[in-house]
FIZA-166417 format. One record per atom (N, C-alpha, C): residue number from 1; residue in one letter; atom name; x, y, z. Coordinates in pm, whole numbers, padded with zeros to 5 digits, m for minus. Atoms other than C-alpha are relative to their C-alpha. Layout:
BEGIN
<NUM, 'A', 'CA', <X, Y, Z>>
...
end
This chain:
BEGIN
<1, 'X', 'N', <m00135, 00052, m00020>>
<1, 'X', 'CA', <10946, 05164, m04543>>
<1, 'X', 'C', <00096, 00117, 00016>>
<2, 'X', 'N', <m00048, m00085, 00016>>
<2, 'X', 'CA', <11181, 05375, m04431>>
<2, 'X', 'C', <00140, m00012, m00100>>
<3, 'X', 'N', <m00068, m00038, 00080>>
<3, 'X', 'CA', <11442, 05542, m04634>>
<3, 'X', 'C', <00147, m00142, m00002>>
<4, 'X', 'N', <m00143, 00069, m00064>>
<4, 'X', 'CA', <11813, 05388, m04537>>
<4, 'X', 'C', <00063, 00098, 00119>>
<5, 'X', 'N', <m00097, m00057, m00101>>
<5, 'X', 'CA', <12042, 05516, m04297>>
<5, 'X', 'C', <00080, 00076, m00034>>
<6, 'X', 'N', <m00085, m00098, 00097>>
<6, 'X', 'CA', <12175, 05737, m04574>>
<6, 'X', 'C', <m00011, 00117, 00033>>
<7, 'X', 'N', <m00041, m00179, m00034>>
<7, 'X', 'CA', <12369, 06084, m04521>>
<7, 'X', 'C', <00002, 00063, m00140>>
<8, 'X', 'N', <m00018, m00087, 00122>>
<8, 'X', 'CA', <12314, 06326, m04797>>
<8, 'X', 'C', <00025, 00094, 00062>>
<9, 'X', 'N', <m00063, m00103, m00041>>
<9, 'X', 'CA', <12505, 06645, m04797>>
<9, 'X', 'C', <m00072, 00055, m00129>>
<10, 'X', 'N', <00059, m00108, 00047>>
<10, 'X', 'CA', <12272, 06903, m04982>>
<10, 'X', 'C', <00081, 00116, m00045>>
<11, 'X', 'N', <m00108, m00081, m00035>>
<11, 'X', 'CA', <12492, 07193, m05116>>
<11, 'X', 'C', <m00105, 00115, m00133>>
<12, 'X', 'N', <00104, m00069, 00090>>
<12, 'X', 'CA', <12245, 07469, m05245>>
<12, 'X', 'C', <00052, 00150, 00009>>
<13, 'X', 'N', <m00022, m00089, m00085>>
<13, 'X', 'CA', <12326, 07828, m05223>>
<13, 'X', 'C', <m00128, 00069, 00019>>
<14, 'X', 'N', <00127, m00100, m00006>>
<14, 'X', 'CA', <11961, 07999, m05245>>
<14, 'X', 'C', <m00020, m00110, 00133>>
<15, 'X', 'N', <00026, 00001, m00170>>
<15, 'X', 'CA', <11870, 07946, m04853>>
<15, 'X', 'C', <m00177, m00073, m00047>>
<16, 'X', 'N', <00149, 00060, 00021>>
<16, 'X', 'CA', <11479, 07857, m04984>>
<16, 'X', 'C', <00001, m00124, m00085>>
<17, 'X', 'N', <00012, 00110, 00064>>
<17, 'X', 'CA', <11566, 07609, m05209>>
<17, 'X', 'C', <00074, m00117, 00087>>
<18, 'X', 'N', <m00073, 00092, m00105>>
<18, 'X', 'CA', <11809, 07430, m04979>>
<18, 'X', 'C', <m00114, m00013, 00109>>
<19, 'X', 'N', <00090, 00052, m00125>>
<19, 'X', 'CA', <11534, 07427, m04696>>
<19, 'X', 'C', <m00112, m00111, m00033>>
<20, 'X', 'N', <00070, 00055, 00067>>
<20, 'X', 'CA', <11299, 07291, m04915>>
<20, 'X', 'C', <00028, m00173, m00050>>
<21, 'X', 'N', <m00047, 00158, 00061>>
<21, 'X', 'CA', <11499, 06994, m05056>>
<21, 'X', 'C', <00061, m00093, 00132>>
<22, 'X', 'N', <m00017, 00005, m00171>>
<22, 'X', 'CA', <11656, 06965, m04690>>
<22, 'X', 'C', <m00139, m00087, 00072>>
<23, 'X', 'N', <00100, 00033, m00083>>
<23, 'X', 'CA', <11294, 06945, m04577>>
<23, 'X', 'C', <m00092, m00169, m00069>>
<24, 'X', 'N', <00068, 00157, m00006>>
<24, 'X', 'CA', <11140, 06653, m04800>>
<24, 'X', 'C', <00097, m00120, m00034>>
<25, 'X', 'N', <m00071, 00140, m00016>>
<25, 'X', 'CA', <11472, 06460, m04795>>
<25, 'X', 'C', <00017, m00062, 00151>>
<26, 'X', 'N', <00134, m00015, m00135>>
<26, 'X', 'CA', <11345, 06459, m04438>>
<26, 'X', 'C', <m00044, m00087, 00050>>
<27, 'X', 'N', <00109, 00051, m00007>>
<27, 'X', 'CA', <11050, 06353, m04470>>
<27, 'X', 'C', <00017, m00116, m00085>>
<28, 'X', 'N', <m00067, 00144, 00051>>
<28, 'X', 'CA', <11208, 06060, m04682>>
<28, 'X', 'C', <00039, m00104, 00082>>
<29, 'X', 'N', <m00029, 00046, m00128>>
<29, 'X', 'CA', <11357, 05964, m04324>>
<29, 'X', 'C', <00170, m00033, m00072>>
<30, 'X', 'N', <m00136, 00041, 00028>>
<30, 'X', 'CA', <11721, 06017, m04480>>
<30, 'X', 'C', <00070, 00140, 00066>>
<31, 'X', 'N', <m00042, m00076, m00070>>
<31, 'X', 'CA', <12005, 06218, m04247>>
<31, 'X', 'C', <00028, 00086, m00150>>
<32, 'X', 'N', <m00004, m00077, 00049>>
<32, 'X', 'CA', <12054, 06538, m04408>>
<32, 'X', 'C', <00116, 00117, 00051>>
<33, 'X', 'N', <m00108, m00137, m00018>>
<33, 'X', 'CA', <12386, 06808, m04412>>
<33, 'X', 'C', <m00018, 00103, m00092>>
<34, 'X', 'N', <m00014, m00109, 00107>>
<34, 'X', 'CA', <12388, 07133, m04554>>
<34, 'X', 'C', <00121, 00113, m00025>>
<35, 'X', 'N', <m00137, m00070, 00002>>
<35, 'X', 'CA', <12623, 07357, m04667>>
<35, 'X', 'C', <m00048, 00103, m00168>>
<36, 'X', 'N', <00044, m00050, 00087>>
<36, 'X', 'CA', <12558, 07641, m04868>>
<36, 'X', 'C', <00046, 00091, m00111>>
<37, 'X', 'N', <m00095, m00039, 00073>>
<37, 'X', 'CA', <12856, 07681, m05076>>
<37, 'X', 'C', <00132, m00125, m00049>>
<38, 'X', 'N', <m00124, 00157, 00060>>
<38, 'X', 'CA', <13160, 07441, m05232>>
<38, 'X', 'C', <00100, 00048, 00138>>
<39, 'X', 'N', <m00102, 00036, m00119>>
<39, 'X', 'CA', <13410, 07561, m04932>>
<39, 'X', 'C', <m00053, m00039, 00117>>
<40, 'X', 'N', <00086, 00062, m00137>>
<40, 'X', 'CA', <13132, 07465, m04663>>
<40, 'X', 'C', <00007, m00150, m00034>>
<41, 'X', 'N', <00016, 00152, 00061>>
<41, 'X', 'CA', <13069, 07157, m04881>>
<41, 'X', 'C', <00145, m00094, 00056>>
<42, 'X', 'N', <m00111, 00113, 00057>>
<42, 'X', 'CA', <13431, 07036, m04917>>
<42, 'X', 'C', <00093, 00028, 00169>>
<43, 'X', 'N', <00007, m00024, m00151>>
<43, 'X', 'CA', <13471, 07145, m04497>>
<43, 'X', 'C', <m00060, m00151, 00074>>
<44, 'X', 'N', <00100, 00132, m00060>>
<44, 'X', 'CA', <13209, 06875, m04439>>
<44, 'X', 'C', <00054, m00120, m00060>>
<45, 'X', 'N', <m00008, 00149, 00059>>
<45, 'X', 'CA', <13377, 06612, m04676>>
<45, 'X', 'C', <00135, m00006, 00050>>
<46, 'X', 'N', <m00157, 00004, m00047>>
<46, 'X', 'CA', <13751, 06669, m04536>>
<46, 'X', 'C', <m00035, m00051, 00099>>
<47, 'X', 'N', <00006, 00036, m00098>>
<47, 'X', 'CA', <13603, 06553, m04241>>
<47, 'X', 'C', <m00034, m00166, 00023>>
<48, 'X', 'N', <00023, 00116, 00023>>
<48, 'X', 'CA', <13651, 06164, m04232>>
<48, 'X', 'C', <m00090, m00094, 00069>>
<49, 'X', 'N', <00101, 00045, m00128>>
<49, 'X', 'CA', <13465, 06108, m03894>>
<49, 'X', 'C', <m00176, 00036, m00090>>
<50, 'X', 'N', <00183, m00022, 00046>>
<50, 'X', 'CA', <13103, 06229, m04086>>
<50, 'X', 'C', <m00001, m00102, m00156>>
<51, 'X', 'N', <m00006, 00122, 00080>>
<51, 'X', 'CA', <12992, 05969, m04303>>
<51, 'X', 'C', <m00127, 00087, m00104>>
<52, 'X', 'N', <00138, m00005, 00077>>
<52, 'X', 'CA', <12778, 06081, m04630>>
<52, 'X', 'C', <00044, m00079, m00124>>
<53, 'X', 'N', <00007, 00122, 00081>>
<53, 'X', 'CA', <12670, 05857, m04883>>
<53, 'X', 'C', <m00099, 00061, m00122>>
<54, 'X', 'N', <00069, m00059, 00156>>
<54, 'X', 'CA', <12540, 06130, m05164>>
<54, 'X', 'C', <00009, 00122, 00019>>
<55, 'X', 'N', <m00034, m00139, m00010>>
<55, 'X', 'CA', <12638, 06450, m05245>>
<55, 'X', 'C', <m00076, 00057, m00102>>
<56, 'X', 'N', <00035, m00021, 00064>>
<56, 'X', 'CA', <12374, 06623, m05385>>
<56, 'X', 'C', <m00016, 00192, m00040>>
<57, 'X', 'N', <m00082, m00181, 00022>>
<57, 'X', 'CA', <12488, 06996, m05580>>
<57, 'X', 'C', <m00090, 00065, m00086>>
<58, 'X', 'N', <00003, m00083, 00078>>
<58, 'X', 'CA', <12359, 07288, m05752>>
<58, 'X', 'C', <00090, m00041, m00087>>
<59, 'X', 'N', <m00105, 00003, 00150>>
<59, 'X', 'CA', <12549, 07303, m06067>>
<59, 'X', 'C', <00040, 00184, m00017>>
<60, 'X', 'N', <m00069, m00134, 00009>>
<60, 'X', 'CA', <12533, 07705, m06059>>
<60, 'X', 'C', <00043, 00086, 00156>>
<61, 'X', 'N', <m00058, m00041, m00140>>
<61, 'X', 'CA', <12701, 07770, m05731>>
<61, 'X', 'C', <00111, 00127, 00007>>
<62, 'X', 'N', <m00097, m00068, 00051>>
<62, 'X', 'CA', <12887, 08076, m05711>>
<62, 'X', 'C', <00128, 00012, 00080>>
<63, 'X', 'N', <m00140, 00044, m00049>>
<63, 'X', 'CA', <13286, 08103, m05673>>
<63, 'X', 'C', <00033, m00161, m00063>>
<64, 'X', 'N', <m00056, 00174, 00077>>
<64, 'X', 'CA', <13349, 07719, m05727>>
<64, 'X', 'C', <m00105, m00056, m00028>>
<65, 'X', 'N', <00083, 00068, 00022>>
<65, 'X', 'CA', <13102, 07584, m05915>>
<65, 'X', 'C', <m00051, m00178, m00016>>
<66, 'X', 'N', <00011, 00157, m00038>>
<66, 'X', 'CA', <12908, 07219, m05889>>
<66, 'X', 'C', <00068, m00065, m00043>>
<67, 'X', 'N', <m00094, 00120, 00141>>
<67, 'X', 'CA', <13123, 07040, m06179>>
<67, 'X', 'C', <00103, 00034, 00133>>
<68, 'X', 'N', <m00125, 00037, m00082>>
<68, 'X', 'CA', <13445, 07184, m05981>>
<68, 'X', 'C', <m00056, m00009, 00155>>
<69, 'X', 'N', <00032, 00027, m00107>>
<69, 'X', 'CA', <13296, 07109, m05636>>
<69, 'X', 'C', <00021, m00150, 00019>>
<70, 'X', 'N', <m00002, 00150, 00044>>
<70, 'X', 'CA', <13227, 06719, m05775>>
<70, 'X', 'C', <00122, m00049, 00002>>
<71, 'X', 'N', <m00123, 00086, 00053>>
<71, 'X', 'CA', <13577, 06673, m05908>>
<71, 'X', 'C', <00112, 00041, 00105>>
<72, 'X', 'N', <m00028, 00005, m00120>>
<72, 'X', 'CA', <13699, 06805, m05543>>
<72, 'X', 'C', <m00041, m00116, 00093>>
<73, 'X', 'N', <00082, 00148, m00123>>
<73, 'X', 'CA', <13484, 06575, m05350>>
<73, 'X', 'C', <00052, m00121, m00047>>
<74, 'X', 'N', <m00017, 00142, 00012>>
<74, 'X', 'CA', <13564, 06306, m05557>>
<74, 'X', 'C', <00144, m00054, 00036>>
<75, 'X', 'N', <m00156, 00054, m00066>>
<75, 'X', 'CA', <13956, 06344, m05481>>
<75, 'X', 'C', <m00018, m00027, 00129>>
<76, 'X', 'N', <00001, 00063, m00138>>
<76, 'X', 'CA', <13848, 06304, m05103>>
<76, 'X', 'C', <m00082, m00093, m00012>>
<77, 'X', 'N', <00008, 00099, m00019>>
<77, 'X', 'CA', <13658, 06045, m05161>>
<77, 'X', 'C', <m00095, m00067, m00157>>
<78, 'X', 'N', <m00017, 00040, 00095>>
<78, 'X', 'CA', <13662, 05845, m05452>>
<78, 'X', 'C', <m00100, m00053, m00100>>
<79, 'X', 'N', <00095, 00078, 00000>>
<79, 'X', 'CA', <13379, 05648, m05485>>
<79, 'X', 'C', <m00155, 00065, 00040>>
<80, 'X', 'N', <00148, m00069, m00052>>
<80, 'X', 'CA', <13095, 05926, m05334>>
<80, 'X', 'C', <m00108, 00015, m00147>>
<81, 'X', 'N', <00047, m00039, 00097>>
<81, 'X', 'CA', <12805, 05932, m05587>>
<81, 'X', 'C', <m00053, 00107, 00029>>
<82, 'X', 'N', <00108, m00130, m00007>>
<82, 'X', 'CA', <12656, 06270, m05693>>
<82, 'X', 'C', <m00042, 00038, m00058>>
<83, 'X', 'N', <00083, m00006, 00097>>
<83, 'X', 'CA', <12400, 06414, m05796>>
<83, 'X', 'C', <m00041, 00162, m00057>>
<84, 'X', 'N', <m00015, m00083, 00081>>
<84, 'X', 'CA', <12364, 06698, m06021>>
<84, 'X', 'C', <m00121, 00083, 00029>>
<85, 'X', 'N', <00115, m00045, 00035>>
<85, 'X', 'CA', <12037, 06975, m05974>>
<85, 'X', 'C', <00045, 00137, m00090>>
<86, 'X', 'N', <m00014, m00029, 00055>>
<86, 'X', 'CA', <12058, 07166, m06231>>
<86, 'X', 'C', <m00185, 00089, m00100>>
<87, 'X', 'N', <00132, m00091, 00140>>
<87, 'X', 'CA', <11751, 07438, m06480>>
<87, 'X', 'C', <00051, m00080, m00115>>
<88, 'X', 'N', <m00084, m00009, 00150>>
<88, 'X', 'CA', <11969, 07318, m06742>>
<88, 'X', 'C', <00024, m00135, m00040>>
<89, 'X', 'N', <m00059, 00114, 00020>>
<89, 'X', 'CA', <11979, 06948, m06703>>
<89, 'X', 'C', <00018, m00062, m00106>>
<90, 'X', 'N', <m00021, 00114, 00135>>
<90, 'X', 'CA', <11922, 06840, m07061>>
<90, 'X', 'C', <00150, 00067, m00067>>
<91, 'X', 'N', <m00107, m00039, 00068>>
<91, 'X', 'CA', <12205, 07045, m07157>>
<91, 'X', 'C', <00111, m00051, 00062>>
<92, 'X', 'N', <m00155, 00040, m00090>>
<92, 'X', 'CA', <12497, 06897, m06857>>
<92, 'X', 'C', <00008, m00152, m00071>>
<93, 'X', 'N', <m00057, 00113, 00003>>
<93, 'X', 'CA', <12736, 06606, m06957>>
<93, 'X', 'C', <00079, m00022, 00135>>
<94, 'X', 'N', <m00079, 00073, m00129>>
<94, 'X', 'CA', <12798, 06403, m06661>>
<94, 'X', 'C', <00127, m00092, 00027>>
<95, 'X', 'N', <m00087, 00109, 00022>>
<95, 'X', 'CA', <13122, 06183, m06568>>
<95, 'X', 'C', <m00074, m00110, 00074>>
<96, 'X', 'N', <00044, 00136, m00060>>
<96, 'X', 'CA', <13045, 05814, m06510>>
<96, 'X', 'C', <m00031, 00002, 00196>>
<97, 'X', 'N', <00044, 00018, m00145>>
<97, 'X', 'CA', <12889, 05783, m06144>>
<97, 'X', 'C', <m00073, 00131, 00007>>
<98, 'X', 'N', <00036, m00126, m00086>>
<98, 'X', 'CA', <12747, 06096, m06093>>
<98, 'X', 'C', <m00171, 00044, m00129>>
<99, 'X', 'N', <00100, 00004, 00089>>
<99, 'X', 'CA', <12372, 06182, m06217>>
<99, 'X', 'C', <m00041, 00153, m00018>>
<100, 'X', 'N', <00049, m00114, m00031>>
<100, 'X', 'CA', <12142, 06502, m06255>>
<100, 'X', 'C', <m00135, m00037, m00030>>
<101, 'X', 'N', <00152, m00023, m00045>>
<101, 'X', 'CA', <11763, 06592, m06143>>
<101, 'X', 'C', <00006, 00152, m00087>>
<102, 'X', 'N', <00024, m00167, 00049>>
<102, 'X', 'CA', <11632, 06893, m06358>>
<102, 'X', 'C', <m00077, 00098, 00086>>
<103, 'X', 'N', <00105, m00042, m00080>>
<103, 'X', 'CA', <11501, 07164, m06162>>
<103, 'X', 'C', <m00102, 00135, m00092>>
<104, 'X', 'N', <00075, 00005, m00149>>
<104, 'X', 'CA', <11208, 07230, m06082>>
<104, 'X', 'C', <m00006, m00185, 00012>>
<105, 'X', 'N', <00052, 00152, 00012>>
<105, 'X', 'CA', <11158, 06900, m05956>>
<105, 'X', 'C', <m00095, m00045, 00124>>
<106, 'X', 'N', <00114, 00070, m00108>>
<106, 'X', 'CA', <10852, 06667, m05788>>
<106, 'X', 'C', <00109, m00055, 00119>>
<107, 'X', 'N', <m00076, 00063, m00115>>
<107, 'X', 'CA', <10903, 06534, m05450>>
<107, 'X', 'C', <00009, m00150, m00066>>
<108, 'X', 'N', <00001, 00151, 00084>>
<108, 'X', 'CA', <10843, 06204, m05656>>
<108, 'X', 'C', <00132, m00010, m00027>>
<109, 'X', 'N', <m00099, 00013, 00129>>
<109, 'X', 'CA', <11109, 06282, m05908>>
<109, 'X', 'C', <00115, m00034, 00151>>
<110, 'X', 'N', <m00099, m00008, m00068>>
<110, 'X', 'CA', <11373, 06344, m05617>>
<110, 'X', 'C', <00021, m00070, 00070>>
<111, 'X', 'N', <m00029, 00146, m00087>>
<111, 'X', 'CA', <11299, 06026, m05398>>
<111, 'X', 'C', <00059, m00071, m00061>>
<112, 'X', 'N', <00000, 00120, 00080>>
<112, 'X', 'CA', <11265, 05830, m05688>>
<112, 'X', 'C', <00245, 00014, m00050>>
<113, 'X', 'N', <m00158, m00014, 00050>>
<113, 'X', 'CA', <11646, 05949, m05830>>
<113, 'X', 'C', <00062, m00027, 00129>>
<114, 'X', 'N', <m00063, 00009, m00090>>
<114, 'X', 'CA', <11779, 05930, m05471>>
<114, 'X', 'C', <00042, m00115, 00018>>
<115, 'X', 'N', <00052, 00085, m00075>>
<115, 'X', 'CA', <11675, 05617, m05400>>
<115, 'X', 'C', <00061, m00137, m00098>>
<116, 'X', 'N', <m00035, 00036, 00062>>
<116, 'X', 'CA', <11775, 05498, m05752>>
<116, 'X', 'C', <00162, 00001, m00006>>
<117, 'X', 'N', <m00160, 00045, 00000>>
<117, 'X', 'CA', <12173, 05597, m05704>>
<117, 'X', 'C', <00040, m00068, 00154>>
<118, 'X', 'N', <m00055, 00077, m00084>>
<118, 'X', 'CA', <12188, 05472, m05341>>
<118, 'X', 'C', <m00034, m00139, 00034>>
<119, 'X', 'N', <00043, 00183, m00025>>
<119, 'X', 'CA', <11989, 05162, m05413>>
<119, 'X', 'C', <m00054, m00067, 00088>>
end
């Protein structure tokens, strides 16, 4: 079955890990943006014409990190869920809507959570 018709915007800055998560959200059959920083990120979300439907962040991003990247995105758009990757996940408190994947993570783990906030 394929995925949905869902846009995730990827926002990684290590170039191998972004290709990687890039590559089996993919192979999920879900559109995929990247951006490999919070002012690329929040470039791609100012833009009202591109439609994404999950914003999924590093948490240690450097310059503006994922938390303040999130609570940017979410002033442009209100309602985007996102999702958190994080080494550190048992330690992050999330605000309501927004989840986190610990990394390292299975291609399992990362469908399965995807698939679980866009339903």
């Amino acid at each position: 079955m394929p995925a949905t018709d869902s846009t995730i915007l990827v926002v990684e800055d290590d170039a191998i890990v972004r290709m990687l998560i890039v590559d089996v959200l993919e192979e999920l059959e879900f559109k995929v943006l990247e951006a490999a920083g919070g002012d690329e990120a929040l470039a791609r979300l100012q833009d009202s014409g591109v439609r994404i439907d999950l914003l999924m962040t590093d948490v240690g991003l450097p310059g503006m990190d994922g938390k303040e990247l999130a609570n940017r995105a979410r002033a442009l758009r209100p309602v985007l869920p996102i999702l958190f990757a994080s080494g550190y996940a048992d330690n992050i408190e999330v605000p309501p809507g927004m989840s986190v994947i610990g990394k390292p993570f299975s291609i399992d783990q990362l469908r399965d959570k995807v698939r679980s906030i866009l339903g």
